[in-house]
C-alpha positions as CSV (number, residue, x, y, z in Angstrom):
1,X,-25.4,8.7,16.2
2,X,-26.0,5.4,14.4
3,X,-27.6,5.0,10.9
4,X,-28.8,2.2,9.0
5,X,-27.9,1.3,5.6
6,X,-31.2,2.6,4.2
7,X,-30.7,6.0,5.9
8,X,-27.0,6.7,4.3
9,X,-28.6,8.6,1.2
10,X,-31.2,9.7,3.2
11,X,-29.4,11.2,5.9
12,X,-29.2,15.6,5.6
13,X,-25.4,16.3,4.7
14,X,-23.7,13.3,4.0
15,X,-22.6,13.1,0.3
16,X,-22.9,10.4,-1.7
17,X,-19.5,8.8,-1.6
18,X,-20.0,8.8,2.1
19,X,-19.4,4.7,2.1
20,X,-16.4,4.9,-0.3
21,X,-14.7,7.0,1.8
22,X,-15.9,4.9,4.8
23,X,-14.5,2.0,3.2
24,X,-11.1,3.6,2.5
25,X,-10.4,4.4,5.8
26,X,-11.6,1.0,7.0
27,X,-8.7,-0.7,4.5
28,X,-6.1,1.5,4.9
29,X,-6.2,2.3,8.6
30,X,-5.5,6.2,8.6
31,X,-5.2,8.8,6.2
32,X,-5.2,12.9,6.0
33,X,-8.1,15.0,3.9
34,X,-5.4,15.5,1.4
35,X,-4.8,11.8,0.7
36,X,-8.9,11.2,1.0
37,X,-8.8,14.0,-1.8
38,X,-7.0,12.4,-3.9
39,X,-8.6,9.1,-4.0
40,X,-12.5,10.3,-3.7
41,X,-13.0,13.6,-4.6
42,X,-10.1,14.8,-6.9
43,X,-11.2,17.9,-8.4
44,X,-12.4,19.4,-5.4
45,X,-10.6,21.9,-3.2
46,X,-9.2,20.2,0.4
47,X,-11.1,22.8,2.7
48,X,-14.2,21.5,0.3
49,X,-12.8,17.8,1.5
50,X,-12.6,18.8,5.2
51,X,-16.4,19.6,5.3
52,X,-17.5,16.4,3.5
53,X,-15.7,14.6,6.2
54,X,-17.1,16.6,9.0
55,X,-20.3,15.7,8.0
56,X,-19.7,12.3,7.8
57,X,-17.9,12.1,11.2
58,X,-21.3,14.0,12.2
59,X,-23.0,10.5,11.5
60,X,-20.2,9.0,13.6
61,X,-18.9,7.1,10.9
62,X,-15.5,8.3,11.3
63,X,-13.3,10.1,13.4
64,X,-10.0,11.7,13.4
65,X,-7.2,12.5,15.5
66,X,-4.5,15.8,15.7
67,X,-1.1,14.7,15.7
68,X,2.8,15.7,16.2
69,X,4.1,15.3,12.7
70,X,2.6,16.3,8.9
71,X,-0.3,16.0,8.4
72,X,-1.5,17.1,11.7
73,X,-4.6,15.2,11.7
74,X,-5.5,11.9,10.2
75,X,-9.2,10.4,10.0
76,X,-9.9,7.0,10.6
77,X,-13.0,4.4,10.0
78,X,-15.5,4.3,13.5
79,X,-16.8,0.6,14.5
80,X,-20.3,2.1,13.4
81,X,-18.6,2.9,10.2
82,X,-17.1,-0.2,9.4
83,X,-20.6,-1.8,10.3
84,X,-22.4,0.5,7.7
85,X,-19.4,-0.1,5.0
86,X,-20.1,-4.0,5.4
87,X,-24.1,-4.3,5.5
88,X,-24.0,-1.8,2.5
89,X,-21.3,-4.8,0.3
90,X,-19.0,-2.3,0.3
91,X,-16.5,-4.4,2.2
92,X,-16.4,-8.2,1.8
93,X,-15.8,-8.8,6.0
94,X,-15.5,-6.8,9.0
95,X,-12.1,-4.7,10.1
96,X,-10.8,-3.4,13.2
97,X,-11.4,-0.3,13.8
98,X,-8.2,1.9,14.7
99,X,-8.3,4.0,18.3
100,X,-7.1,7.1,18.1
101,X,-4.0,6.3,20.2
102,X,-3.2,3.7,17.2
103,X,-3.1,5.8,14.7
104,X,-1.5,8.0,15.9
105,X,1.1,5.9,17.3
106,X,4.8,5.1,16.5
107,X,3.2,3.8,13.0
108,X,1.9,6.9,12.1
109,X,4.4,8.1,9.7
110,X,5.0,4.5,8.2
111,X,0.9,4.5,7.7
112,X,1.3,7.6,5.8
113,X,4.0,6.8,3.3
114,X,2.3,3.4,2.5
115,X,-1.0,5.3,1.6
116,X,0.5,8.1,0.1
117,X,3.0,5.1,-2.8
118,X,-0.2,3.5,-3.1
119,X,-1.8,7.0,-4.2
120,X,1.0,7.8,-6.8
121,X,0.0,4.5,-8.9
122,X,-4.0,5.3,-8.0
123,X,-3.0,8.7,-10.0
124,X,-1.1,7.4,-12.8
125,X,-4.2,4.8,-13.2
126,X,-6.7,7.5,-13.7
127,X,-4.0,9.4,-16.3
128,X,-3.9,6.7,-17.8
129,X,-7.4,5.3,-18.0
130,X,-6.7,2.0,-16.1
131,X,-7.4,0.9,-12.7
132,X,-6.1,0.7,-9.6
133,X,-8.8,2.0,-7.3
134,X,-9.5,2.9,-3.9
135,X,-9.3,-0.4,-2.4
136,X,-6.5,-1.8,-5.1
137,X,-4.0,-2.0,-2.2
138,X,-4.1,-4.3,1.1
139,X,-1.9,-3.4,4.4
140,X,0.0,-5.7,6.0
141,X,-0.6,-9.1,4.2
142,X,0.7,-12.2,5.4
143,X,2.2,-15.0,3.7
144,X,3.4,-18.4,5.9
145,X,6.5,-20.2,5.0
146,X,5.2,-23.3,6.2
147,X,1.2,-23.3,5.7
148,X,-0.2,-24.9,8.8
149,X,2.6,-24.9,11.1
150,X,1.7,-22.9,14.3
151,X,4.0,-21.3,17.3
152,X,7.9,-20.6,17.3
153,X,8.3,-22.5,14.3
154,X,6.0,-20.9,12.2
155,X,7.4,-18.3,9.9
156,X,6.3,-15.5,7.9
157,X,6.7,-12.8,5.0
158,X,4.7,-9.8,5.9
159,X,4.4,-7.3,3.3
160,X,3.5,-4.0,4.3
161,X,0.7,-3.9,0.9
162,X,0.5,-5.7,-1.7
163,X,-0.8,-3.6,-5.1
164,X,-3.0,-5.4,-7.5
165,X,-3.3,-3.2,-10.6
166,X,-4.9,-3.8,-13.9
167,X,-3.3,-2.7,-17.0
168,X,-4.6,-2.0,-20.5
169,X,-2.8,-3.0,-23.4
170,X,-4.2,-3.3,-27.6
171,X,-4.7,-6.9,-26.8
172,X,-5.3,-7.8,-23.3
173,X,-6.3,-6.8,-19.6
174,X,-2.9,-7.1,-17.8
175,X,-3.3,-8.0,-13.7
176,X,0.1,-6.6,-12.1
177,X,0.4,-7.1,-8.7
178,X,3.4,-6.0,-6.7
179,X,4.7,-6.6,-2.8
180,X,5.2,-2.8,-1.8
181,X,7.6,-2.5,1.1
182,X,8.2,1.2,2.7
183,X,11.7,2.0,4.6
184,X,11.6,4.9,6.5
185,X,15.6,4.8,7.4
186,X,15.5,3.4,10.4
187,X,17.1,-0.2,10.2
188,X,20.9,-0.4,9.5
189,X,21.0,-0.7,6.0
190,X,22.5,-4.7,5.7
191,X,18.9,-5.7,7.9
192,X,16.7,-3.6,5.2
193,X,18.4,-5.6,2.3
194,X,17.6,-8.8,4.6
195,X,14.3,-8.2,5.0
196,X,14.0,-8.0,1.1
197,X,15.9,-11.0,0.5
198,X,13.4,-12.9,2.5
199,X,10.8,-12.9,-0.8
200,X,13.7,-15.5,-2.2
201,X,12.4,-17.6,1.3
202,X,8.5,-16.8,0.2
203,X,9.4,-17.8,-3.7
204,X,10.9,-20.9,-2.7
205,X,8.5,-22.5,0.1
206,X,6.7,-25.1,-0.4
207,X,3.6,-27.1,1.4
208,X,3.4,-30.4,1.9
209,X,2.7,-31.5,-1.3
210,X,5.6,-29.8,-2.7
211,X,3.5,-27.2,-4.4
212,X,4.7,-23.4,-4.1
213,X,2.6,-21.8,-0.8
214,X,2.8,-18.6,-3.4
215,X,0.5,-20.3,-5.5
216,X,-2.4,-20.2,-3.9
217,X,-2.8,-16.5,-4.3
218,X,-0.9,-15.1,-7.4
219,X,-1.1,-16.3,-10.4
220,X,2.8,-15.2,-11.3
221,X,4.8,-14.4,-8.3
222,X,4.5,-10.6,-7.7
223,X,7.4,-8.8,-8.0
224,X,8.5,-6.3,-4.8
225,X,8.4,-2.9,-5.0
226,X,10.8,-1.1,-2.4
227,X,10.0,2.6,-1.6
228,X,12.3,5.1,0.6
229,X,11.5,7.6,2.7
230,X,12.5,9.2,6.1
231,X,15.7,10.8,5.3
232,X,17.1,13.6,2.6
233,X,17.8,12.9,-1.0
234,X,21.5,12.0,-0.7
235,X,21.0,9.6,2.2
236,X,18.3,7.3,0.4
237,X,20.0,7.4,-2.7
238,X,23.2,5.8,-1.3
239,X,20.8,3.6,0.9
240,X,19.4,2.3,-2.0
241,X,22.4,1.3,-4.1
242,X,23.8,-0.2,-1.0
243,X,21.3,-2.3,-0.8
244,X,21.3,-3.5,-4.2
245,X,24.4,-4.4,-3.9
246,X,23.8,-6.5,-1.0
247,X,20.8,-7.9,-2.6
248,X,23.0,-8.9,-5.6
249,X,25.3,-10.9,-3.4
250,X,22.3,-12.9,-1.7
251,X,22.4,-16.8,-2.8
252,X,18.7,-16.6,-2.5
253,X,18.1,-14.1,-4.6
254,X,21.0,-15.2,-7.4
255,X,19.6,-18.3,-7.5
256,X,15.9,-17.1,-7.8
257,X,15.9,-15.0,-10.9
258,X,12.0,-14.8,-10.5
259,X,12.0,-12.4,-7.6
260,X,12.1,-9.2,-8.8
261,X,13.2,-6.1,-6.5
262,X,13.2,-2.4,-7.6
263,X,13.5,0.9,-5.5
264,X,12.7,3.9,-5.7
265,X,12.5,7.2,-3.2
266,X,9.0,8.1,-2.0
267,X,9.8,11.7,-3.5
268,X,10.2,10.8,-6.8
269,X,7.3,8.6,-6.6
270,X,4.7,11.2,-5.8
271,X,6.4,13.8,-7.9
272,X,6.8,11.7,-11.4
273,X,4.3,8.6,-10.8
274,X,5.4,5.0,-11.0
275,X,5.5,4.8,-14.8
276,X,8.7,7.4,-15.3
277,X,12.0,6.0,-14.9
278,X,12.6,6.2,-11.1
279,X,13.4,3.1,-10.1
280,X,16.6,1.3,-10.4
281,X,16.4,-2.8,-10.3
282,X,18.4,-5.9,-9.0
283,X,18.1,-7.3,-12.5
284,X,18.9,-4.5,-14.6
285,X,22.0,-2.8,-12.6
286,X,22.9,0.6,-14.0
287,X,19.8,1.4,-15.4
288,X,17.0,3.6,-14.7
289,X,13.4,2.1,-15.1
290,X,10.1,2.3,-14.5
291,X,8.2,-0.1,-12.0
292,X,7.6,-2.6,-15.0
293,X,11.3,-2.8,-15.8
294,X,10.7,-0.2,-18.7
295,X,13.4,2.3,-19.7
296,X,12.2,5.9,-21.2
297,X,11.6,6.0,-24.7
């Protein structure tokens, strides 16, 4: 079944945040009724969530797909959907739509736990009365080490999201944005610290004219945001200050005070919200902070 634009408020059933939620799935690939709960439709039960998005699958708008591992089934944008989302503004330019076999792919879990980091801060946003809303956060974003340079030789930082949040102080709008990169465990520890040093590389490239290539999208060069998951407590906590340590002996880094890196465990994330003191920082070793560098009061 294919709708129009005009017919999405007209249509018997489908509620009106029908395009948001369209949208969401669109931008962030995959995600479970619970997570669709907590961006859209927060004070209303899941089972109540499950129906909405029955209906709107109904339409053919989405779809969704059972799966081994929690949560067992995650809903994903339709091509029809994606067409709807974009001739209604809601999204600036076409995505691809995921298969079923995609999303629930060897990606799945690492889908998830990007979603569900992003969803902490989306919470502590609405606490707080600032915003970071459902499309505050972009998968898989692409920056070049050497802007027009194609083939073998061309180089890449690929962050798995990059956060743009907007924060309220007495005297100002403040735009934070943050590189979020989510280890599930399964690299050797030295190649996960590696893969963060890279955002030295990103921070230090240059084009042609000897500009920064960072430039060009950031105002001030975000700051990375490392979240663990995949393995108990004990594990990620000694993966993390392992690789802080590592990070800490990285000429790239030492010589690149700019670049920012502070982790955290998914965990603590979801449970306390990215403004309590989880996080512990390559630039402020032996403290406990928030993901603005904050200590508790």
């Amino acid at each position: 079944m294919t709708l129009a634009r005009r017919e999405i408020g007209e249509a018997p059933g489908l509620p009106a945040r029908t395009i948001e939620i369209v949208s969401s799935l669109a931008v962030h690939r995959a995600l479970s009724a619970r997570q669709i709960g907590a961006i859209h439709l927060p004070a209303v039960k899941e089972r109540w969530v499950r129906r909405v998005l029955s209906r709107i699958a109904a339409a053919g708008l989405i779809d969704h797909t059972r799966t081994t591992g929690a949560p067992q089934r995650l809903w994903f944008a339709t091509e029809d959907g994606i067409r709807i989302a974009v001739e209604a503004g809601a999204l600036p330019r076409a995505t691809r739509a995921m298969t079923a076999a995609e999303v629930r792919g060897p990606l799945q879990a690492h889908t998830v736990a990007v979603n569900e980091s992003a969803i902490a801060f989306l919470r502590a946003a609405r606490r707080r009365g600032e915003d970071f809303g459902p499309l505050a956060w972009r998968h898989e974003v692409a920056h070049p080490l050497r802007p027009g340079v194609r083939g073998r030789r061309a180089r890449a930082v690929i962050a798995d999201a990059v956060l743009t949040y907007l924060r309220l102080t007495e005297e100002e709008v403040l735009v934070e944005q943050r590189f979020l990169e989510l280890d599930r465990a399964t690299l050797p520890v030295d190649a996960m610290a590696t893969e963060l040093a890279r955002y030295a590389e990103l921070f230090a490239a240059q084009d042609k004219g000897r500009d920064p290539v960072w430039v060009r999208r950031y105002p001030v060069f975000p700051g990375v945001v490392c979240v663990l998951a995949g393995a108990g407590r004990e594990a990620l906590e000694r993966r993390r200050d392992t690789a802080l340590a590592l990070l800490r002996a990285k000429p790239g880094l030492t010589r690149s005070p700019e670049v920012g890196i502070r982790i955290c465990l998914l965990e603590d994330l979801v449970a306390r919200g990215p403004f309590e003191p989880i996080f512990r920082g390559l630039r402020e070793p032996g403290l406990e902070v928030d993901w603005l560098g904050e200590e508790a009061p």
